[in-house]
matplotlib code that plots the C-alpha trace (Angstrom):
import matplotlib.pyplot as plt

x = [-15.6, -18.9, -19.4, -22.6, -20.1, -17.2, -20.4, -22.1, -18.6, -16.1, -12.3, -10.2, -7.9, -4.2, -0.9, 2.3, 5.9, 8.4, 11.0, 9.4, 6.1, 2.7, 1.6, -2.3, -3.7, -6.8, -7.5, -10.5, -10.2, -10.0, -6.2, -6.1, -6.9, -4.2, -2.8, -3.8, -2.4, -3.9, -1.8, -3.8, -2.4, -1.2, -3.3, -5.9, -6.3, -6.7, -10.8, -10.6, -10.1, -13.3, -15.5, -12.8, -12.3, -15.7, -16.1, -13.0, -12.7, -14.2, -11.3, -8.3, -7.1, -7.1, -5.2, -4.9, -2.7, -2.5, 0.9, 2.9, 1.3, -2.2, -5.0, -4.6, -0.7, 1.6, 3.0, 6.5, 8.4, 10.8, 8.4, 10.2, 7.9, 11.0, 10.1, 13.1, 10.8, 7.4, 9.1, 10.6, 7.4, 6.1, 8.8, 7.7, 4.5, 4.9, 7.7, 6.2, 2.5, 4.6, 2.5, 5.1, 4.4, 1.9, -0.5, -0.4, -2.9, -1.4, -2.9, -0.9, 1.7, 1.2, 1.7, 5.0, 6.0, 4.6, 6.9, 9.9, 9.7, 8.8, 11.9, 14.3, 12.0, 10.8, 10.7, 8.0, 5.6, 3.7, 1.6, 1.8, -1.4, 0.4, -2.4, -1.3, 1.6, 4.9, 6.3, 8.3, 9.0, 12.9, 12.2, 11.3, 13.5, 16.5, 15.1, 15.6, 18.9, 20.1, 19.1, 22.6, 22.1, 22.1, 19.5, 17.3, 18.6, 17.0, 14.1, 13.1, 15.0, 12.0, 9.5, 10.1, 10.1, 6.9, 5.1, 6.4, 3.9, 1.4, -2.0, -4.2, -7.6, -10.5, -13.8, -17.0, -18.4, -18.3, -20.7, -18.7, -15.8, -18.0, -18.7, -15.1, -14.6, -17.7, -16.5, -12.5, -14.5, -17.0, -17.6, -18.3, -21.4, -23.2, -22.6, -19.4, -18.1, -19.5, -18.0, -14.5, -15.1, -15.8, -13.0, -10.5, -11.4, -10.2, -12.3, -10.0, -9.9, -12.0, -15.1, -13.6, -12.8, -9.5, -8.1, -5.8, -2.9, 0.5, 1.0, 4.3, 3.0, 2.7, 6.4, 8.0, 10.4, 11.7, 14.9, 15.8, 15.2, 18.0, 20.4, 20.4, 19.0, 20.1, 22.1, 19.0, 18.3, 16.4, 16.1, 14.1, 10.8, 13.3, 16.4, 13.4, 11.5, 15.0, 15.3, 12.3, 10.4, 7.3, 4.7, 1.6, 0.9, -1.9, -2.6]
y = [-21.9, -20.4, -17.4, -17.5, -18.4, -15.9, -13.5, -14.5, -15.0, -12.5, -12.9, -15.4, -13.8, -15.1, -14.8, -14.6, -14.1, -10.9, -9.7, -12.0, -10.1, -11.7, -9.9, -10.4, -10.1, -11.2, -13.5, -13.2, -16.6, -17.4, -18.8, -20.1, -16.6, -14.0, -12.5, -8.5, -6.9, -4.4, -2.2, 0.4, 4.0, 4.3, 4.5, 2.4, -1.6, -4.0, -4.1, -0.4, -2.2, -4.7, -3.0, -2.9, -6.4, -7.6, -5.9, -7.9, -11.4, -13.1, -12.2, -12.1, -13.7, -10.8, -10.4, -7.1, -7.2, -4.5, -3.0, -3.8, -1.8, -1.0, -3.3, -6.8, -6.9, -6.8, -3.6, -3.0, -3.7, -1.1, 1.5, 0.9, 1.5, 2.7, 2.9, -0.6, -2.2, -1.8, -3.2, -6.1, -7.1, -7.0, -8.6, -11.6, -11.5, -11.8, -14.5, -16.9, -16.8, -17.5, -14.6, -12.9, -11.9, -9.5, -6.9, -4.8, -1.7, 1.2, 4.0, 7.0, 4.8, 1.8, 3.7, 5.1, 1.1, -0.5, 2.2, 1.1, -2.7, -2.5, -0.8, -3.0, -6.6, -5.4, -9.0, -9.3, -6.9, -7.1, -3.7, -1.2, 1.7, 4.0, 6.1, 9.3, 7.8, 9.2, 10.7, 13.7, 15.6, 16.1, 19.6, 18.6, 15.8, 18.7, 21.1, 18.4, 17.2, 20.9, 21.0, 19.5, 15.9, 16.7, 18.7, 15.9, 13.9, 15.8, 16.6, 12.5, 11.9, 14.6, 13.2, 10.0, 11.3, 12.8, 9.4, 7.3, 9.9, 9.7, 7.2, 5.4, 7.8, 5.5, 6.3, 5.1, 2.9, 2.3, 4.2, 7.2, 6.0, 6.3, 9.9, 10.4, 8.8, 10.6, 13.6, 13.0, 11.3, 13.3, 11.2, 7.9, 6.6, 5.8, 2.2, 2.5, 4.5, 2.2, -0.8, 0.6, 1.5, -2.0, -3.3, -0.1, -0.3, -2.7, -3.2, -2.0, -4.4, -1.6, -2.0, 1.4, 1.3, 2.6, 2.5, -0.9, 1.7, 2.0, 5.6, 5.2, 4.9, 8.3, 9.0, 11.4, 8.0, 9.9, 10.4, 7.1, 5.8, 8.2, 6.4, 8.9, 6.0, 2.6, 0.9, 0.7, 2.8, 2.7, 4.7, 7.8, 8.2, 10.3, 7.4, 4.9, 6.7, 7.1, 3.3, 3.4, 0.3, 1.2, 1.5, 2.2, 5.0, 6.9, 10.0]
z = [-10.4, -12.6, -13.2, -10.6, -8.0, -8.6, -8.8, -4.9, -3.3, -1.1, -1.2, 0.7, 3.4, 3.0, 4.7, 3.5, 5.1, 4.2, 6.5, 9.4, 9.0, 8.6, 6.0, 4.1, 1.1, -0.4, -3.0, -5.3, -6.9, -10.5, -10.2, -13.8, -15.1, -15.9, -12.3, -11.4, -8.4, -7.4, -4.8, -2.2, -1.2, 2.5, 5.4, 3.3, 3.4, 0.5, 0.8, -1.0, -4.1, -4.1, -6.0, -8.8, -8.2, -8.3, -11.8, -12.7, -11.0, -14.4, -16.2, -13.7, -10.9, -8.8, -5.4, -3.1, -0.7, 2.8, 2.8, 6.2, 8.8, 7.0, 7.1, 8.6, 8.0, 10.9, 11.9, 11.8, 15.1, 14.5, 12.5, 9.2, 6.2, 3.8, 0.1, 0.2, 3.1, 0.7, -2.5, -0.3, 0.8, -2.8, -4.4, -1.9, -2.5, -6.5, -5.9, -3.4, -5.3, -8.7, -10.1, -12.4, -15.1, -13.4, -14.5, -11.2, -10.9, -8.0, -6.5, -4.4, -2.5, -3.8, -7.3, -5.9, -5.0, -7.9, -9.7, -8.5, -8.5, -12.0, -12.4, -10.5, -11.9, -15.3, -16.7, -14.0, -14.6, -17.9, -17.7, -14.4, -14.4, -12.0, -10.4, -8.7, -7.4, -9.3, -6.0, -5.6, -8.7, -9.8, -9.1, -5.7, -5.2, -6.3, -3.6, -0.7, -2.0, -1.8, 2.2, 4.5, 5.3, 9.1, 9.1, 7.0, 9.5, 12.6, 11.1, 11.0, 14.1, 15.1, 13.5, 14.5, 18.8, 17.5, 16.1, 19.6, 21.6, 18.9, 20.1, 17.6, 17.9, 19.9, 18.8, 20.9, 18.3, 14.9, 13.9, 15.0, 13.0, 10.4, 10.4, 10.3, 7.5, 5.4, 6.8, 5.3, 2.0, 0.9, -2.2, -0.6, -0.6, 2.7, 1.4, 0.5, 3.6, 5.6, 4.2, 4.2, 7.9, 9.1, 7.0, 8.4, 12.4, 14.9, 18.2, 21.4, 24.3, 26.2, 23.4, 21.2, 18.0, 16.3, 12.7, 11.8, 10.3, 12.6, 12.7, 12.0, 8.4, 8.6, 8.7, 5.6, 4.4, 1.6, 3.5, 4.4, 0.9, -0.1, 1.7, 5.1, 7.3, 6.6, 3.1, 1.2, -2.2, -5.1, -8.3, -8.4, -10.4, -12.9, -13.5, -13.6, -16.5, -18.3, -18.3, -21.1, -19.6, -21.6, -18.2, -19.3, -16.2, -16.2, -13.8]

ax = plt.figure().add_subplot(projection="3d")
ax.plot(x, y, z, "-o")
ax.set_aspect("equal")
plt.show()
């Protein structure tokens, strides 16, 4: 493809398979370049990252996936988004695509993913920029560990009863989704807010509008992935910087 064609041209939509979920992820062309990854934050989709891909489609073979339960991914049948569930799904994605070694660029959650399949498949990765997505401090990860496990355990088993009551919002049109969104992103640009509107709503059966997240995305996961809820754990932001991988993360 030229350079006038990667320059006129969107992404291609793609599916791929983890855990029986259709998952997506766009595909920006350019396969015999190197492979970037570039991993969105939760409650986001994969089209956050297109500007940063259009800037770098000439060089890389960029692909942005939507975590499960953002974007056009499936949501979860049984609400699990776990820390384990997110690094599954990524593992898949790297693996199926043949992609590894990757260069894989993370913001908020999809830093705090990225983080720890680079830790458990460093061979993988070749460079990781982390942004904003270390997760909980030791100091805070130490405060939660000092709280009984029953009464982690009720407080999800809470939070949990309170998501299954929780409704997507429904907004009249799109153009009222849009004020929400410049209202929670001040530093969009008309432009850019609208575009990550169009690409963040679904149209309702009844002609309203509502965002593509599951709001069981919302959920505090943090105890699950230490082992309270289900078999699954991986290492902490603190055992993974002690393995001395050599991330390049920057804040």
């Amino acid at each position: 493809m030229s350079a006038t064609d990667l320059a006129g041209s969107g992404p291609t939509s793609r599916i791929y398979f983890s855990q029986r979920l259709r998952l997506h992820y766009v595909d920006w062309g350019n396969p015999t370049a190197p492979p970037l990854l570039l991993v969105h934050g939760g409650r986001d989709h994969c089209r956050n990252w297109d500007w940063v891909a259009s800037a770098l489609r000439r060089d890389w073979h960029v692909l942005a996936p939507d975590l499960r339960g953002h974007g056009d991914s499936q949501w979860s049948p049984d609400g699990n988004y776990s820390t384990a569930a997110y690094v599954y799904d990524l593992a898949q994605l790297i693996h199926q695509q043949g992609l590894a070694p990757a260069t894989i660029v993370a913001h908020s959650l999809g830093g705090h993913i990225a983080i720890r399949y680079t830790g458990v498949y460093p061979e993988t990765v070749k460079k990781l920029v982390a942004i904003e997505g270390l997760g909980p401090s030791p100091r805070q990860m130490e405060q939660r560990s000092a709280v009984p496990i029953h009464e982690r355990m009720q407080k999800w088993v809470i939070e949990q009863r309170a998501l299954s009551g929780r409704l997507p919002r429904r907004y009249a049109s799109i153009e009222d989704a849009l004020k929400r969104m410049q209202e929670a992103n001040r530093h969009l640009s008309p432009e850019q807010a609208r575009h990550l509107t169009q690409h963040g709503v679904n149209q309702n059966e009844d002609g309203t509008y509502s965002w593509k997240f599951d709001n069981y995305v919302r959920a505090d996961d943090k105890e699950r992935d230490r082992g309270i809820v289900g078999a699954h754990q991986l290492p902490d932001a603190d055992g993974l910087r002690q393995r001395k991988l050599g991330l390049e993360v920057e804040p």
